[in-house]
N, C-alpha and C positions, 0 to 999 in steps of 0.2 A: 196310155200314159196317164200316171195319177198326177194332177192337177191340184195344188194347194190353194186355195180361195183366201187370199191375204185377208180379205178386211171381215171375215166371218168373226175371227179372234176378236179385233177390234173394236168392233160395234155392239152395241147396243140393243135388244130386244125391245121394242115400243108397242105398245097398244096400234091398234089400225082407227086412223081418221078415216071417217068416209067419203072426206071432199081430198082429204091429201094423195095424190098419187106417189109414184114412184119414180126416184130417178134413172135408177137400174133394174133391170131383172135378170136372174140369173135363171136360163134356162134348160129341161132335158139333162140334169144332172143327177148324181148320186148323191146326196147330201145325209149327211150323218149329223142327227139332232142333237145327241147325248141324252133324251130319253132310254131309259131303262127299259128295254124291250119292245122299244118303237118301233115304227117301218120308217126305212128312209124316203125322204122326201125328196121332190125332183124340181123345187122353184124359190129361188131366197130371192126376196124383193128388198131394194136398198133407197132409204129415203137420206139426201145429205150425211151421216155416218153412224146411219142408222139401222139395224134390220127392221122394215116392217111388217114383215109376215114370210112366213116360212109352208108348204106345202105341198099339192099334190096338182097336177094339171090345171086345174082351172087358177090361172093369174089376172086375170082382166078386171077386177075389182079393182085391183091399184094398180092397172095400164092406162096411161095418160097420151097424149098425141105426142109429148115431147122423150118420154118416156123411152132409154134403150134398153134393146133384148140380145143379151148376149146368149148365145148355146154354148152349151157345154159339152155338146154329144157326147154324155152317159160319163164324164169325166167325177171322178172321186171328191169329195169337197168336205173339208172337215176343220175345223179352227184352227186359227193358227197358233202357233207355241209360246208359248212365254219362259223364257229363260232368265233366273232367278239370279246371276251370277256371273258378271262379262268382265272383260275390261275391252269394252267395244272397242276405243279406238287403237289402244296398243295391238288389238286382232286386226283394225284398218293398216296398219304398219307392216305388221308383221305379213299381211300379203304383199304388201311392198317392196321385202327385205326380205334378203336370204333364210331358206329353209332348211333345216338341220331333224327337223321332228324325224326321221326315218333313216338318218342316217345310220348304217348298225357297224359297221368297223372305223376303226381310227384314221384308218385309208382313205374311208369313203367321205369321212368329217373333212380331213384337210384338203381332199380334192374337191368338194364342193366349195370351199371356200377358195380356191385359187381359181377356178371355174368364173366364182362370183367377180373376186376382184377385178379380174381381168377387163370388166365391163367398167368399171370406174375409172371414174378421173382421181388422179392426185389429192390428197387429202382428203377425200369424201369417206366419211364414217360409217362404217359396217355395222348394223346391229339385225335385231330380227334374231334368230336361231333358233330356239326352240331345241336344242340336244338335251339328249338324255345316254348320259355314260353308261347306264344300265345294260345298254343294248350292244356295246361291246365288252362287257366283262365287269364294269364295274369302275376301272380306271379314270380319274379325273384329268380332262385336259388338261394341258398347261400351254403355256404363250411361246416357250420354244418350237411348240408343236407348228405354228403359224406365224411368229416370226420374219424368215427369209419369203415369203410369199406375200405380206402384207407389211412390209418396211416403212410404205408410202401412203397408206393408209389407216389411223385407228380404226380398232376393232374392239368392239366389247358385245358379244351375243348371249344372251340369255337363255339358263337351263329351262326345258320344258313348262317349271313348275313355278316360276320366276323367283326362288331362293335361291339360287347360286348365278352367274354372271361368269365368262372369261375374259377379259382382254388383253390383247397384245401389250407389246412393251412400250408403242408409242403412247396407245391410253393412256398407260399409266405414269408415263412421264408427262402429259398433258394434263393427268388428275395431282400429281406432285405425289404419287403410292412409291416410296420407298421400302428398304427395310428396316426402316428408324420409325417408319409411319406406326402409329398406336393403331390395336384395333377400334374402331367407335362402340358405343353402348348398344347391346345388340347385333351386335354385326361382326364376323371376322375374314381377316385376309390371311389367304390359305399361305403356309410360308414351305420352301424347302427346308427339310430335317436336318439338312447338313449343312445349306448356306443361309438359312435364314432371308434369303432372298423370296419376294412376292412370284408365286407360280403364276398366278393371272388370275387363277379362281378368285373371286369374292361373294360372300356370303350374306346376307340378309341386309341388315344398317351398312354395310360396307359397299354394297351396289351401288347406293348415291353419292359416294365418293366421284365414282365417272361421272354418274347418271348430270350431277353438277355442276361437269365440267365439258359438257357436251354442248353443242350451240345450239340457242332455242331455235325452235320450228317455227315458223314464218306461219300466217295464217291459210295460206296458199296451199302447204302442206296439209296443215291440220284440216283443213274442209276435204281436200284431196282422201286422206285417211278415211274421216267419215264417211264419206261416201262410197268408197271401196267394203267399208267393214258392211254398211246399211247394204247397198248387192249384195252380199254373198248371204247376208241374213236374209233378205228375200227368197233366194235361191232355194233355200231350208226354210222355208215357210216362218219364220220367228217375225213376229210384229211386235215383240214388247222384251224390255230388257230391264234388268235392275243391273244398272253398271257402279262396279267399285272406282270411281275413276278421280282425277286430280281437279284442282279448280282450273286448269289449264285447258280438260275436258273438256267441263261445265259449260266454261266459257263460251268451247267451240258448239256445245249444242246450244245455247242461247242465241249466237250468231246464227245459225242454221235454223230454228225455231220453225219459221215456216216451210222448209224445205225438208224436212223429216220425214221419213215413209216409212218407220215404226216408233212408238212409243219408249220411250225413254224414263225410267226412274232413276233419278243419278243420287251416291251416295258419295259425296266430296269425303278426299281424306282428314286424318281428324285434325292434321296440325293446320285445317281451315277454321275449325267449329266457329272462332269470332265472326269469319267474314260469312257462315253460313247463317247463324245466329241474325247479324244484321240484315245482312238478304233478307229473310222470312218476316224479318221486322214493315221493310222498305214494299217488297213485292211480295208476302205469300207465299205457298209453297210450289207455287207453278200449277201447269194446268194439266186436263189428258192425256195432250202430248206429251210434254216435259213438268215434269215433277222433281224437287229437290229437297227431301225432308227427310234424308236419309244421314247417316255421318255413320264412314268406313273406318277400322283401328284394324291394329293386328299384338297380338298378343304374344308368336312364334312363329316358327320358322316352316319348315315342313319334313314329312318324313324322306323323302328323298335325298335332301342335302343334308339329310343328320342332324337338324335344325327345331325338329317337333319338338315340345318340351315335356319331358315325360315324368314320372317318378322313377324308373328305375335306368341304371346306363343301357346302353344300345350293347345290343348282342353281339356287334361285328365291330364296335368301337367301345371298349371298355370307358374309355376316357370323357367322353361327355354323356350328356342324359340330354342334348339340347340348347335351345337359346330363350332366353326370356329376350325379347326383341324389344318389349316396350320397356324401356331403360326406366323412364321414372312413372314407376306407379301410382306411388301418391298422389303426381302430376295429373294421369290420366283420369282417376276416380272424381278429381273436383271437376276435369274437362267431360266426363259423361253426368255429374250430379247437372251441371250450367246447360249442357246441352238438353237432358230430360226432362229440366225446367221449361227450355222452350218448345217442348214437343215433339221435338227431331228423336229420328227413329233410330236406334245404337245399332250395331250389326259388327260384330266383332269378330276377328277372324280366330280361330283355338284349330289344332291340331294334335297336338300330344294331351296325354288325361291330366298331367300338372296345368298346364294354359285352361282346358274345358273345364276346370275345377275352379280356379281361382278367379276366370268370367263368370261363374255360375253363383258365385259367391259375392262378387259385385254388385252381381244382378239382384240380390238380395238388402246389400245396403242402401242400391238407392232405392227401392221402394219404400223402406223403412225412414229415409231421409226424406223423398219428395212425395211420400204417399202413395198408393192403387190409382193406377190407372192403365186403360188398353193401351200399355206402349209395346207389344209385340217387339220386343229385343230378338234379336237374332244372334245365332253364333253360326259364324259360317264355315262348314267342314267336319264340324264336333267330329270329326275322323276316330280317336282314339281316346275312350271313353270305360270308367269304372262303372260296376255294376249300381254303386250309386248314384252316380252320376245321369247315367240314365233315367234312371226313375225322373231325377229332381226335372227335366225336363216337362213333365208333365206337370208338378207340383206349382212351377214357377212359370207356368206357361209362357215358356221359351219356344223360339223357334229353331229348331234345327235346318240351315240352309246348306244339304249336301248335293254332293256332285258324283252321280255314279262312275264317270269315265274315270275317275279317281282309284276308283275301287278293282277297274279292270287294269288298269295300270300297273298299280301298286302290288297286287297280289302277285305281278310276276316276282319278287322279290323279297314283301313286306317279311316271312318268316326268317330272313336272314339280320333283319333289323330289330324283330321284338320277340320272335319267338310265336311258340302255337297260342300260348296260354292268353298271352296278351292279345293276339288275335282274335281271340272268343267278342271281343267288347269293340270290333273295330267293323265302321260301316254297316249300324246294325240298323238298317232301315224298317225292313220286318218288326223287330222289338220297339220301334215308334209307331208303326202303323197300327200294332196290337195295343200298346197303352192309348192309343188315339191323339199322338203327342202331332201339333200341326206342325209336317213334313213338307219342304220344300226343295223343288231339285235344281239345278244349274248345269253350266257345261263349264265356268272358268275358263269360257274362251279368252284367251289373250294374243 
């Protein structure tokens, strides 16, 4: 059994003290250095969260009388992961909550949820879901579909890709979503052709219509979640995260602070930036553990829900090209000039080559506005990209934070959305790795 050594990632490489001993040692393992044609070694010695020395048999140099020797009998040992791209705790939830990621017929969707409810009490809110319509044909749920199963329960579960949302018809008489209801900016609610009535679907800005009608989570939960997502990252060896997540997040890992068993970079969303701004003022950016000097945005939508914003219409829906999601631009340009000011690190979300264009072009006034400096902007997804657009990655030393599972996904289908041609420029990891543009991956677990 291979054996992942959590705190290898985590720690630290030090010089060896001669009087310092060790607090651990790891012994009789496989250990893989990341030496370029090294031999693996068989002993990592760990001082407080530290490596002190890494090697071959002889460990008694920094064996101390207090000093423990764990064996590894011959067990694999290799850093742990770092994943560029979470939304940690909405994935502590969602192991909570009903799962829908595998369901592949309309059948097996509505019996899983009658399944689920059946476990509930009375008014307790269904979310979690994680469907993808792709895997039965293409077909988008609607609220009739669960309805008569879930009367007594709101329901609102979320697409895979967290751009589309459904819920029943109690949600949305508890969110006040009629057919009178306007769509919001960036965001729309799916209607029937012929009744103008809400199907349930909603769309991008139109998700927090429910999302802020649902009753907040106690802190009882929220620790609960943490802790649920923090196992199962253990499980998969991951000890470090950059999570896109809410100040409600933030919050719960500040409360959790000490209790944390992987590191944490959080990137609060941006309608925070003031209250992130003052933080950084008050307390700094945070520590090892927890860091916060990051500020999440999103630009669009995704290609899944129809939502990426492209330049040309969708091949399968003549009718849109997409969603600009960030309603007021102008708005958001002085909220990243204010933020860049104080250091915080932008990280925006782009998926169609319209959205990866017009970030990329941002990204050039505010240097020209607040001056050069290593602020490592990120765009996160850069999914569907022009052949200049590409390039300019390197030019404006941007970082590209993509997500291969994305790419496996998506290609069951992507050519019915954009076509071959437009394919040429999508998920081009290769043509970053060759211009030497800094590539970084994630999973966008949620």
């Amino acid at each position: 059994m291979v054996r992942i050594l959590i705190t290898a990632c985590i720690l630290i490489v030090t010089g060896c003290d001669p009087v310092k001993k060790a607090d651990k040692i790891f012994i009789n393992g496989n250990i893989w250095t990341g030496v370029k044609n090294g031999s693996r070694a068989d002993f990592i010695a760990i001082s407080g969260e530290s490596i002190m020395d890494v090697g071959h048999a002889d460990y008694k140099h920094v064996q101390g009388p207090d000093t423990e020797l764990i064996d590894l009998q011959g067990d694999f040992v290799v850093p742990g992961f770092m994943d560029n791209h979470t939304h940690f705790m909405s994935g502590g939830f969602q192991i909570l909550s009903i799962d829908l990621r595998d369901a592949n017929s309309k059948t097996e969707f509505i019996q899983r949820i009658e399944d689920y409810v059946s476990k509930l009490d009375e008014d307790e809110w269904i979310t979690g879901g994680d469907w993808d319509h792709e895997l039965w044909g293409g077909e988008l749920p609607e609220r009739e579909w669960i309805d008569t199963i879930t009367e007594n329960n709101p329901l609102f579960i979320g697409r895979v890709d967290g751009h589309m949302a459904l819920a029943n018809s109690l949600a949305l008489e508890i969110a006040g979503i009629t057919a009178q209801t306007q769509d919001p900016p960036g965001g729309m609610i799916v209607r029937d052709k012929m009744t103008g009535q809400p199907t349930g679907v909603l769309k991008d800005e139109a998700i927090g219509l429910v999302n802020r009608a649902m009753p907040e989570k106690t802190n009882e939960e929220l620790d609960n979640a943490l802790n649920k997502a923090m196992e199962y990252a253990a499980s998969l060896g991951v000890t470090q995260v950059h999570d896109m997540c809410s100040w409600e997040d933030l919050q719960t890992f500040q409360r959790n602070r000490s209790k944390l068993t992987l590191r944490i970079y959080a990137l609060p969303w941006y309608t925070n930036w003031r209250r992130l701004i003052d933080l950084n003022k008050e307390k700094g950016p945070g520590d090892e553990w927890l860091r916060w000097n990051g500020m999440k945005a999103m630009m669009d939508g995704s290609l899944g829900s129809r939502t990426a914003w492209m330049h040309d219409p969708y091949l399968d829906d003549p009718s849109t090209s997409g969603l600009l999601v960030m309603a007021d631009t102008m708005e958001f340009r002085k909220i990243m000039r204010d933020v860049d000011l104080a250091g915080i690190q932008l990280a925006v979300h782009a998926i169609g080559t319209m959205a990866n264009e017009w970030i990329l072009d941002a990204f050039v006034d505010l240097k020209r506005e607040n001056g050069d400096r290593d602020r490592r902007s990120r765009i996160e997804h850069a999914q569907h990209l022009t052949p200049n657009s590409i390039d300019r990655f390197k030019e404006q030393k941007v970082i590209p934070s993509m997500q291969p599972y994305h790419c496996i996904d998506d290609t069951r289908w992507m050519h019915k959305r954009i076509g071959p041609k437009m394919m040429e420029g999508t998920y081009v990891f290769r043509s970053f790795i060759d211009k030497n543009v800094n590539l970084t991956f994630g999973s966008d677990w949620t």
